[in-house]
KOLLUMDO-785479 format. One line per field, with one value per residue (C-alpha): residue in three letters; y, x, z. Coordinates in Angstrom, 3 decimals. Each point is the difference from the previous one (the first is absolute). Layout:
<sites>
r (ala:...)
v (Y:...)
u (X:...)
w (Z:...)
</sites>
This chain:
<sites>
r (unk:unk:unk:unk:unk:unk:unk:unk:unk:unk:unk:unk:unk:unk:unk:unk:unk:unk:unk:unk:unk:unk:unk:unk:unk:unk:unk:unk:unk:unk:unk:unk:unk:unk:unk:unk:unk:unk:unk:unk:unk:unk:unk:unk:unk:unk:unk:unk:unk:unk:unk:unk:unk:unk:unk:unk:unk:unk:unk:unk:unk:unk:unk:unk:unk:unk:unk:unk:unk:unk:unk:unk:unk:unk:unk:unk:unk:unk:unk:unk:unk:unk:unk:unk:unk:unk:unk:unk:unk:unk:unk:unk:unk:unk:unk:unk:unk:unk:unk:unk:unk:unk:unk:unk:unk:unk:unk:unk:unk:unk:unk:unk:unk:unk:unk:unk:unk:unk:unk:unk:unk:unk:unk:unk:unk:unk:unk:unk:unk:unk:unk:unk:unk:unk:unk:unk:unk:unk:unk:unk:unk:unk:unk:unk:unk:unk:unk:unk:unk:unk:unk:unk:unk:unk:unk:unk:unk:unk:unk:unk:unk:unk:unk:unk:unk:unk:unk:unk:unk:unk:unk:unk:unk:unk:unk:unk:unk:unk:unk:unk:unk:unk:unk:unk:unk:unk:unk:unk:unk:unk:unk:unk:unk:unk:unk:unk:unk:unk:unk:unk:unk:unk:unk:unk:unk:unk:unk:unk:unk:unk:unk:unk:unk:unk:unk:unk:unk:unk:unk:unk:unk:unk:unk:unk:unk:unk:unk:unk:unk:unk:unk:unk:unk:unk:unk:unk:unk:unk:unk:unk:unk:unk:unk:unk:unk:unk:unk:unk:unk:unk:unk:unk:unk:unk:unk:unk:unk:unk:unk:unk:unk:unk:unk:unk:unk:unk:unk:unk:unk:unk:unk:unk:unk:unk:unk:unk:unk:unk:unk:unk:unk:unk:unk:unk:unk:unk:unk:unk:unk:unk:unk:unk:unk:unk:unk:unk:unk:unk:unk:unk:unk:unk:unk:unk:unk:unk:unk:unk:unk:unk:unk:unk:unk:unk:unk:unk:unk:unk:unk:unk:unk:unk:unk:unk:unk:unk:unk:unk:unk:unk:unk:unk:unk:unk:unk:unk:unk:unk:unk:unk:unk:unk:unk:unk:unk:unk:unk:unk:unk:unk:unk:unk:unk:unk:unk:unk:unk:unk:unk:unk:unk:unk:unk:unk:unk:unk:unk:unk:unk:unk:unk:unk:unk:unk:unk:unk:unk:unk:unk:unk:unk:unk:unk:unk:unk:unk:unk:unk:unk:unk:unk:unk:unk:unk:unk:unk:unk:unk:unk:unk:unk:unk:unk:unk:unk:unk:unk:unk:unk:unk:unk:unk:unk:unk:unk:unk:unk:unk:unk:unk:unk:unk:unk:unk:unk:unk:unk:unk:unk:unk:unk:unk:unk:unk:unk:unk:unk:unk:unk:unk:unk:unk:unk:unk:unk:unk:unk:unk:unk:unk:unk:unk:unk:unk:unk:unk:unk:unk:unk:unk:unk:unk:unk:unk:unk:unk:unk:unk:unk:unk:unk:unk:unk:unk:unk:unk:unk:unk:unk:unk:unk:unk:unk:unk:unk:unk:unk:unk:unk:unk:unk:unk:unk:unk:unk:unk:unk:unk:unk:unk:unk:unk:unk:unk:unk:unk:unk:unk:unk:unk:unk:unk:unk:unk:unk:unk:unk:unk:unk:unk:unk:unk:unk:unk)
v (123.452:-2.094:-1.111:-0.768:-0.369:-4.230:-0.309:1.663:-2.048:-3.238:-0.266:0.717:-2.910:-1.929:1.277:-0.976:-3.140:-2.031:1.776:-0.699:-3.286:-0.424:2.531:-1.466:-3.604:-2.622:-2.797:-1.158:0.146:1.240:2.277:1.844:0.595:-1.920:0.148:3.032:3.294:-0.854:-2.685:2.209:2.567:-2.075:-1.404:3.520:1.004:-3.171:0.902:4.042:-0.944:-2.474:3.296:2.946:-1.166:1.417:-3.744:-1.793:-2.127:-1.844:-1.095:-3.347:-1.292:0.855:-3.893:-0.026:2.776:-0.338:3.124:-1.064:-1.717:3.415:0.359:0.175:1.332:3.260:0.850:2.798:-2.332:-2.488:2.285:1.515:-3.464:-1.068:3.468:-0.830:-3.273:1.634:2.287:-3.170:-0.569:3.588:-0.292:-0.053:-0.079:3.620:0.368:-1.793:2.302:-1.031:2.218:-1.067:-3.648:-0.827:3.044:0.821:2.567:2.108:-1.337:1.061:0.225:2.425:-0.052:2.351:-0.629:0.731:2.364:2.122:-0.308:0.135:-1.446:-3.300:-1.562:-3.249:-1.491:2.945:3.552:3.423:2.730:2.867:-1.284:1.742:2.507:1.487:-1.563:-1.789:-1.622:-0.779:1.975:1.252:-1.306:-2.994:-1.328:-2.179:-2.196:0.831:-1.495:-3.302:-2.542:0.835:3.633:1.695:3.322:0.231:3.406:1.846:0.050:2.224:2.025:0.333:3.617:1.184:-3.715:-0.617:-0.112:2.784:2.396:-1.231:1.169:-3.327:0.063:-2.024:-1.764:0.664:-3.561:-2.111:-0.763:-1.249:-1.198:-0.330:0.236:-3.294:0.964:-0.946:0.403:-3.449:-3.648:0.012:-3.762:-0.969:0.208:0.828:3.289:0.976:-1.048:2.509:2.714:-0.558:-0.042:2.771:1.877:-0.550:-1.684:0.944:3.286:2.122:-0.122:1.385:1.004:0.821:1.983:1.176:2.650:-0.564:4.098:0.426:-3.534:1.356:-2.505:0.724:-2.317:0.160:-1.707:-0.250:-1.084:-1.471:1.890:0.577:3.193:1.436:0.164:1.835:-2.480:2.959:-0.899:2.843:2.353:3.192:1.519:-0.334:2.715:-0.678:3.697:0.733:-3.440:-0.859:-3.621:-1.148:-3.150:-1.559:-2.917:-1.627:-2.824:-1.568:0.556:0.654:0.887:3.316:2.232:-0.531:-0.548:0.723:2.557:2.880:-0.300:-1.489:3.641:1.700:-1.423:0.621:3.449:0.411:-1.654:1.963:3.268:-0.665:-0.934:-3.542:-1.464:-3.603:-2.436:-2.693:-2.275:-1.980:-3.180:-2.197:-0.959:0.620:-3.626:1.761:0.673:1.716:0.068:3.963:1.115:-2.014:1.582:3.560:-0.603:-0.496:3.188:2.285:-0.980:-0.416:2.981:2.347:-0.842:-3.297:0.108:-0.600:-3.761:-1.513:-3.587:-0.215:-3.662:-3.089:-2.567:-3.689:-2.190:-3.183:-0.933:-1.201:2.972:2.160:-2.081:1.079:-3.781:-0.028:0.524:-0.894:3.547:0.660:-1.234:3.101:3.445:3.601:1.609:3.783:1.578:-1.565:-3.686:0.481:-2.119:2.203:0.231:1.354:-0.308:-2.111:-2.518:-0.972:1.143:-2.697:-0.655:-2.046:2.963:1.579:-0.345:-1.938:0.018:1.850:3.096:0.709:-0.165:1.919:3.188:3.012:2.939:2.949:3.062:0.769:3.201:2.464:-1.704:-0.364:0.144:-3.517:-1.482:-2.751:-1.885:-2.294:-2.191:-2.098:-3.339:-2.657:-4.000:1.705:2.097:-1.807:0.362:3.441:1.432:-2.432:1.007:4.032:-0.606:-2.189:1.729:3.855:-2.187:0.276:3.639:1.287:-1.328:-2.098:2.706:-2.208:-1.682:-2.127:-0.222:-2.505:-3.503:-2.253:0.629:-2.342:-1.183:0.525:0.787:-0.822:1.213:-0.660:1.096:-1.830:-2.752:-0.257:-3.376:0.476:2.578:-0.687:2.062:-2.549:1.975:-2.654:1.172:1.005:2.189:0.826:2.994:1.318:3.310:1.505:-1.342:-3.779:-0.360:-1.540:-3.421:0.839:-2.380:-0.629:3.660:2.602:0.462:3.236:2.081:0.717:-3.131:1.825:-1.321:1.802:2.430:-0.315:2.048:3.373:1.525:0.647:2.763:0.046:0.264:-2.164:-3.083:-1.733:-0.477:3.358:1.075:-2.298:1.420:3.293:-0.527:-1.497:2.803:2.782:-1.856:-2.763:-2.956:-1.827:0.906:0.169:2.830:2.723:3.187:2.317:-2.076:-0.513:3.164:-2.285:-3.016:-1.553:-2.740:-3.061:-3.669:-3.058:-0.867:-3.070:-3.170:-0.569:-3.127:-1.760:-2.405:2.928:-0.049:3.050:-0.128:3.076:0.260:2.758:-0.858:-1.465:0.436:1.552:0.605:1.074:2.094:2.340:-2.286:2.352:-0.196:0.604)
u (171.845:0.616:-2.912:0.557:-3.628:0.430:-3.406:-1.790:2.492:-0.122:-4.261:0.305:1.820:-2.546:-2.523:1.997:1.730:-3.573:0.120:3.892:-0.683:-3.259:1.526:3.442:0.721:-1.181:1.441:-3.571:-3.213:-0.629:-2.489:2.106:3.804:1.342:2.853:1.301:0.361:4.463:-1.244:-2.593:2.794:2.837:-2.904:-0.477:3.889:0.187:-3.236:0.742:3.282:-1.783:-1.481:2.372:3.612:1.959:1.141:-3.436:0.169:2.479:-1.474:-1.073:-3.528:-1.726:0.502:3.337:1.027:-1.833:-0.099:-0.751:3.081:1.072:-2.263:2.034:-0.307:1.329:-2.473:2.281:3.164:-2.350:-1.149:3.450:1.627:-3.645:1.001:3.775:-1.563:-2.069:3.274:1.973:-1.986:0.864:0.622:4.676:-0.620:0.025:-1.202:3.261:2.049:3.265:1.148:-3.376:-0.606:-2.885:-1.759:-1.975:2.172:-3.581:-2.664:-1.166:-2.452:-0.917:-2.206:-2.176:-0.505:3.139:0.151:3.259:-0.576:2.713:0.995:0.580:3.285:-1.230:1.096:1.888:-1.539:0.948:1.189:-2.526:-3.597:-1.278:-2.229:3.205:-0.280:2.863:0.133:3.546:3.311:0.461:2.677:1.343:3.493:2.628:3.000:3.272:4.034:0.515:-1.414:2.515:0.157:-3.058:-2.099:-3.533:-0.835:-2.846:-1.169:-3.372:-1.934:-3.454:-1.448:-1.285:0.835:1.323:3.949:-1.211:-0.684:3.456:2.284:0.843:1.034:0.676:3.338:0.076:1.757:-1.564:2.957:-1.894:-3.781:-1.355:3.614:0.849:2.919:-1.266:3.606:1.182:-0.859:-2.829:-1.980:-2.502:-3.510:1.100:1.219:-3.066:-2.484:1.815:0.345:-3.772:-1.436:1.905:-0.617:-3.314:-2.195:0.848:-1.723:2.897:3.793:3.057:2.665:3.581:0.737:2.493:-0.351:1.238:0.002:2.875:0.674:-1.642:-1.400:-3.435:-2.615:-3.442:-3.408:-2.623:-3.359:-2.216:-2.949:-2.038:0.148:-0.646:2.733:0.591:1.062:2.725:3.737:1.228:-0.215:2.483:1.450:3.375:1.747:2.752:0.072:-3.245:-0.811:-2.430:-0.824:-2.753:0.513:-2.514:0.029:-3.176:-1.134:-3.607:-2.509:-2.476:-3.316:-0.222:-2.425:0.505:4.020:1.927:-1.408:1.077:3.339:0.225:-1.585:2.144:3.322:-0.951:-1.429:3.703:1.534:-2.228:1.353:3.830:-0.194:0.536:0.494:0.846:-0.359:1.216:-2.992:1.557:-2.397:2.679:-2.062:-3.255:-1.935:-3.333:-3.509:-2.611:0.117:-2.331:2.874:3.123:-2.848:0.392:3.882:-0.042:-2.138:1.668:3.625:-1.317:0.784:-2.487:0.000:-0.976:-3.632:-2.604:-1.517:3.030:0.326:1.620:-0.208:-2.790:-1.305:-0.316:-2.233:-0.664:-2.269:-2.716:-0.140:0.417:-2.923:-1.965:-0.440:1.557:-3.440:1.148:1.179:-4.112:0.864:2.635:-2.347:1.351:-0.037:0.084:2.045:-2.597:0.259:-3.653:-0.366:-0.806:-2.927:-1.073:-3.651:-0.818:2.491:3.495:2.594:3.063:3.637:-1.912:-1.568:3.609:1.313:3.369:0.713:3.142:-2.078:-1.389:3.084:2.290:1.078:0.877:2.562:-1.065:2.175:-0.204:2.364:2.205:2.696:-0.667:3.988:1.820:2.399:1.549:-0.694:2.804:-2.136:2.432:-1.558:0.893:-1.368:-2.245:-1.444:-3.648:-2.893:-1.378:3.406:0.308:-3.096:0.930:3.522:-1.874:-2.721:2.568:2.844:-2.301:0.314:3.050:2.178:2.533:0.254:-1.473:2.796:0.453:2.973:0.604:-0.918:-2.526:-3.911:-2.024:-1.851:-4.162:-2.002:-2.569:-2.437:-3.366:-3.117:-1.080:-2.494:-1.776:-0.111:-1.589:2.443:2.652:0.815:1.630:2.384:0.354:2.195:-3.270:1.503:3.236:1.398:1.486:0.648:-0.946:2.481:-1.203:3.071:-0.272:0.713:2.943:-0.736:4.047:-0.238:1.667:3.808:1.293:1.972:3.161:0.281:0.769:0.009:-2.285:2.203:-1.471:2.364:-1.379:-3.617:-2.639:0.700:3.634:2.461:2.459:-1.965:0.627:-3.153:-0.713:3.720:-0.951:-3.019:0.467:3.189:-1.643:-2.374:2.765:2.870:-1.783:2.282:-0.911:3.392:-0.218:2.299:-1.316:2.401:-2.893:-0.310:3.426:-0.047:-2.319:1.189:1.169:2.315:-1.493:0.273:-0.051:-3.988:-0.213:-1.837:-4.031:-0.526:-2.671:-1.131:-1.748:-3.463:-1.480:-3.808:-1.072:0.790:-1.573:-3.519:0.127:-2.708:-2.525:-3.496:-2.837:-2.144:-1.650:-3.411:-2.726:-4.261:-0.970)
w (246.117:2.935:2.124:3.649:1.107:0.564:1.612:-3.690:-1.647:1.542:-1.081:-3.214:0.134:1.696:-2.439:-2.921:0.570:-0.775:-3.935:-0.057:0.220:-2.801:-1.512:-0.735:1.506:-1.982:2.616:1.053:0.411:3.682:0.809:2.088:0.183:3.253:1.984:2.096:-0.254:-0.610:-2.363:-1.943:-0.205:-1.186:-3.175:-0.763:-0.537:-2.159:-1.866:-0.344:-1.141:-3.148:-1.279:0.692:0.423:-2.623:-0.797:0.942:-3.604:2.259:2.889:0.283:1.517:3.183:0.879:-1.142:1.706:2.959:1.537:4.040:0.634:0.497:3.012:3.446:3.084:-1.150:-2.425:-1.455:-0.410:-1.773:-2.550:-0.769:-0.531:-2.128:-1.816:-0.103:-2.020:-2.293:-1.335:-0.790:-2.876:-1.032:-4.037:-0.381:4.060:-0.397:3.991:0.896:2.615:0.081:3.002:2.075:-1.543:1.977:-0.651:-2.949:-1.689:-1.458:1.968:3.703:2.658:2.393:3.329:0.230:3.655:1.052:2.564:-1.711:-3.752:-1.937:-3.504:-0.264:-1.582:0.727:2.709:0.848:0.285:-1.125:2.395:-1.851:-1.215:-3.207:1.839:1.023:3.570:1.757:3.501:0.873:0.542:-3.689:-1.358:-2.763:0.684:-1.733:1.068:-1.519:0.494:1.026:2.566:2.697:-1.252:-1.188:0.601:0.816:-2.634:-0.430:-3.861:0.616:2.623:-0.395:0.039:3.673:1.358:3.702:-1.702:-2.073:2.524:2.134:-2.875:-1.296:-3.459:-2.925:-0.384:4.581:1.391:2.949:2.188:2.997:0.469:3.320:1.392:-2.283:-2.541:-3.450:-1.917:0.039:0.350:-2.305:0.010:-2.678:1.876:3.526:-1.084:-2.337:3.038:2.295:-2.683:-1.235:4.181:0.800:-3.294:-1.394:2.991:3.112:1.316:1.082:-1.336:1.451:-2.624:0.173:-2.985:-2.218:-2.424:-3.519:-0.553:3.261:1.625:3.086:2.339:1.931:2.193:-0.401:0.431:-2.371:0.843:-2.464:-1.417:-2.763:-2.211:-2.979:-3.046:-3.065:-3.081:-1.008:1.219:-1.001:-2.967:-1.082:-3.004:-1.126:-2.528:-2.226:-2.259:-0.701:-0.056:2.933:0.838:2.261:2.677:1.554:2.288:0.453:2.302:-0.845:-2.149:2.702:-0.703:-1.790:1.746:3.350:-0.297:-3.086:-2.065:2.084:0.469:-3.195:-1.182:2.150:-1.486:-3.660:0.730:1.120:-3.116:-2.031:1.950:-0.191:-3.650:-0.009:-3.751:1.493:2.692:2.505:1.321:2.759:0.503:1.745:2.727:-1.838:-0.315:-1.151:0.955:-1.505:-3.992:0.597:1.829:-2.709:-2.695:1.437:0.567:-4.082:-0.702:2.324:-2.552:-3.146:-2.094:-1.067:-3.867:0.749:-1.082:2.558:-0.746:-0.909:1.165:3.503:0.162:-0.860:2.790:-1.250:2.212:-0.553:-2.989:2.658:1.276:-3.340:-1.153:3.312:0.567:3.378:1.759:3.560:0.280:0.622:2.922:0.575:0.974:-0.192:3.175:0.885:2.526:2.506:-1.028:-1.683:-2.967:-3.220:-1.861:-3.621:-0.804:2.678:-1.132:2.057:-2.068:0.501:-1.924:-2.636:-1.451:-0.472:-3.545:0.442:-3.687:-1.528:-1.541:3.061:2.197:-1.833:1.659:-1.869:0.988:1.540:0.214:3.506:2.198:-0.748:-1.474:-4.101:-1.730:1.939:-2.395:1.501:2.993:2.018:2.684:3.058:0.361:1.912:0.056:2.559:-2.804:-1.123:-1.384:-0.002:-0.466:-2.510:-1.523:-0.776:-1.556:-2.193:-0.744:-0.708:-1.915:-3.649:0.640:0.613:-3.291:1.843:2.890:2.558:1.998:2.969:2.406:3.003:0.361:-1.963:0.922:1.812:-3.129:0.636:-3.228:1.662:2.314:1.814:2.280:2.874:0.370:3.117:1.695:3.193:2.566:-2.763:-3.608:-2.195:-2.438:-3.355:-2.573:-2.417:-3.241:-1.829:-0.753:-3.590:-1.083:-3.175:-2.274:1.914:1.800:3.289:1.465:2.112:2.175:0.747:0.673:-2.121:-0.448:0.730:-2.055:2.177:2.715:3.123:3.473:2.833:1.787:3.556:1.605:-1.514:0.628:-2.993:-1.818:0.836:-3.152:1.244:-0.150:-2.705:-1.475:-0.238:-1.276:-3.047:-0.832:0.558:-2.142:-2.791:0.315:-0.535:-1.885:-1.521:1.411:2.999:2.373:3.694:0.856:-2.368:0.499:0.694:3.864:0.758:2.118:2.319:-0.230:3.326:0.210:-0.609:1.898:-1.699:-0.717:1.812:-1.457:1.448:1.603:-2.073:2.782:2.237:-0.875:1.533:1.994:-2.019:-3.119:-2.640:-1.001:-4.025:-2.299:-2.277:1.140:-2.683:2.068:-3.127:-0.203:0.639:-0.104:-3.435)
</sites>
């Protein structure tokens, strides 16, 4: 759960930062923590992160760390570049992001008070938060050709978005943006602040258009908005014979109640229906979210003679914290749907009474839906496929006998994952546990190689056999070799341009959220 009430928020905070500081800084002997609210809140990341980051055995001293040289007059840019800090000392600089190199590469924060939540990348943020909520014009793009030649193409629409409800599709080209031409003369910087203003933070966009699916042109505006969007791309069933394979194309792992167990249902109950015996989970674009809804994901595949309680996967936090020695986290209430702290017995019930150690935080599989006889699974990744994602082809890969597979591009690399820590009107997400399946494997933390390298065919929508992506798996799935250009969809194969190379440089405003967030801790 995300909590946006700042003002509830923001005095527990002022209740707690007095015990914080008896509780867990030994730097003097004051009899009351001094200094202002920015400084008390840049101590606390330093001192939260002693006892819960993932790597805390690392961190050196409160003095020698010195946590308020961080404060600025931008409280939030302080704390992300005291947080930035604290990831350095990450053990094999496993935090290191090479593509974003002054960004943590696990490790976020998020502000509750902002007035259009969505999930933070940091510093960037993501188009759709994980309530299923976006506020923008629905879309991720990508730069591809040359600096004096390139193409502005769409690579995702977001479900009932502004570009959604226009028609714009996936692999659709931006020839002109706010009457500007955006094919040629492309200059580090100057170019990405026009594309990301016009794009991602200015409140209305007016698009020249044309359509990968005819080469049409059109003109429209879209105004930005916020809206509600279903995680599921696309899903359908393909047959080869009697041989019926299920696609599905999923965004997010947004929370699972209010956003992704329906259609999620809904596209199973369908597989079930049509007889599906295997699978194509495309997670190209999928960066995580909720480990319920990447847990559900798992359950909904898994086939039915797998025996309920078989070991899904194992959480390792640190040994502070498996020991139940990382008592700040009294400092850390539960809080209903109504911001009310929790009680049992009279007592506040708070993170330190959770059990952190590997026993208790080992999840199990479930049989869940219609669909009990999948053989082998074929999921698309991308290096914008983390966490989460991550997470269930780990977790199914003991089970299937070698009949897991993965096609595309090498993952992210996240095994690990998190729940927030409130610091005043801000969650801090440290990188808290790892993740291993039931075999132990785990620690891709370079990401995991795929199968059959392909590149991301852009110019073709989800779903669509003639990307190349999905002609591999759905190949391997029928044939058992990884070819492009099975036989069975040359009868819809279009003639193909040259795939164009994607400019590395542009860095994007929104990018897709990336992450696993342990939300399962319940009263007991």
């Amino acid at each position: 759960m995300i909590i946006n009430n700042f003002q509830v928020r923001a005095s527990l905070f002022a209740l707690l930062v007095f015990s914080i500081f008896f509780g867990s800084c030994k730097k003097s002997n004051k009899e009351e923590p001094r200094g202002t609210r920015s400084e008390l809140s840049a101590d606390s990341m330093f001192l939260y992160a002693k006892e819960v980051y993932l790597w805390n055995e690392s961190l050196p001293s409160y003095d020698a760390f010195n946590p308020r040289q961080y404060v600025s007059s931008d409280e939030e840019a302080g704390l992300n570049k005291e947080l930035f800090k604290i990831t350095r000392y990450a053990t094999n600089s496993y935090e290191l992001n090479t593509e974003y190199p002054d960004e943590p590469k696990y490790s976020y924060i998020f502000n509750t008070a902002d007035a259009n939540p969505v999930a933070y990348v940091v510093p960037a943020k993501s188009s759709v938060n994980l309530d299923g909520t976006g506020y923008d014009f629905g879309f991720q793009v990508g730069l591809y050709g040359s600096k004096t030649s390139y193409e502005v193409r769409v690579l995702a629409v977001y479900k009932g978005s502004p570009a959604d409800l226009s028609g714009i599709k996936r692999g659709d080209i931006f020839t002109e943006i706010n009457g500007t031409q955006v094919s040629s003369n492309y200059i580090d910087g100057t170019t990405d602040y026009f594309l990301n203003a016009a794009l991602f933070d200015a409140s209305s966009v007016t698009l020249q258009v044309k359509k990968a699916s005819s080469g049409t042109i059109s003109n429209l505006t879209l105004a930005r908005t916020s809206y509600r969007s279903n995680p599921v791309y696309q899903d359908t069933v393909y047959s080869y014979g009697t041989q019926k394979i299920g696609y599905l194309a999923f965004a997010r792992f947004s929370d699972l109640t209010t956003n992704a167990q329906t259609p999620l249902d809904q596209a199973f109950s369908r597989f079930s229906n049509a007889g599906v015996t295997d699978l194509i989970i495309d997670l190209r674009y999928n960066g995580g979210g909720y480990v319920t809804t990447a847990e559900y994901l798992a359950n909904l595949i898994i086939p039915g003679t797998v025996a309920n309680g078989a070991t899904m996967y194992k959480q390792y936090y640190n040994s502070l914290m498996q020991s139940k020695k990382a008592t700040i986290l009294k400092n850390q209430p539960f809080l209903d749907a109504n911001d009310k702290p929790q009680y049992i017995g009279g007592k506040l019930y708070t993170y330190a009474d959770v059990d952190f150690s590997v026993a208790a935080r080992t999840t199990n599989f479930s049989k869940t839906g219609p669909l009990t006889s999948v053989q082998k699974v074929v999921f698309i990744v991308t290096n914008n496929t983390a966490s989460a994602s991550e997470l269930v082809i780990n977790s199914l890969k003991p089970y299937f006998a070698g009949n897991i597979k993965i096609v595309g591009e090498k993952t992210y690399g996240k095994p690990v994952g998190f729940f927030p820590i409130t610091i005043d009107k801000y969650e801090v997400y440290f990188s808290m546990f790892e993740t291993k399946n039931s075999a132990d494997a785990g620690g891709y933390y370079s990401g995991m190689d795929p199968d059959n390298t392909v590149a991301d065919d852009y110019r073709y929508d989800f779903g669509d056999l003639r990307e190349s992506s999905i002609a591999s798996a759905y190949n391997y799935l029928i044939t058992g070799s990884y070819t492009t250009a099975p036989a069975k969809i040359s009868s819809v194969s279009a003639a193909k341009t040259t795939l164009s190379q994607k400019i590395e440089t542009f860095k994007p405003a929104r990018r897709e959220f990336k992450g696993m967030i342990e939300n399962r801790f319940k009263l007991k």
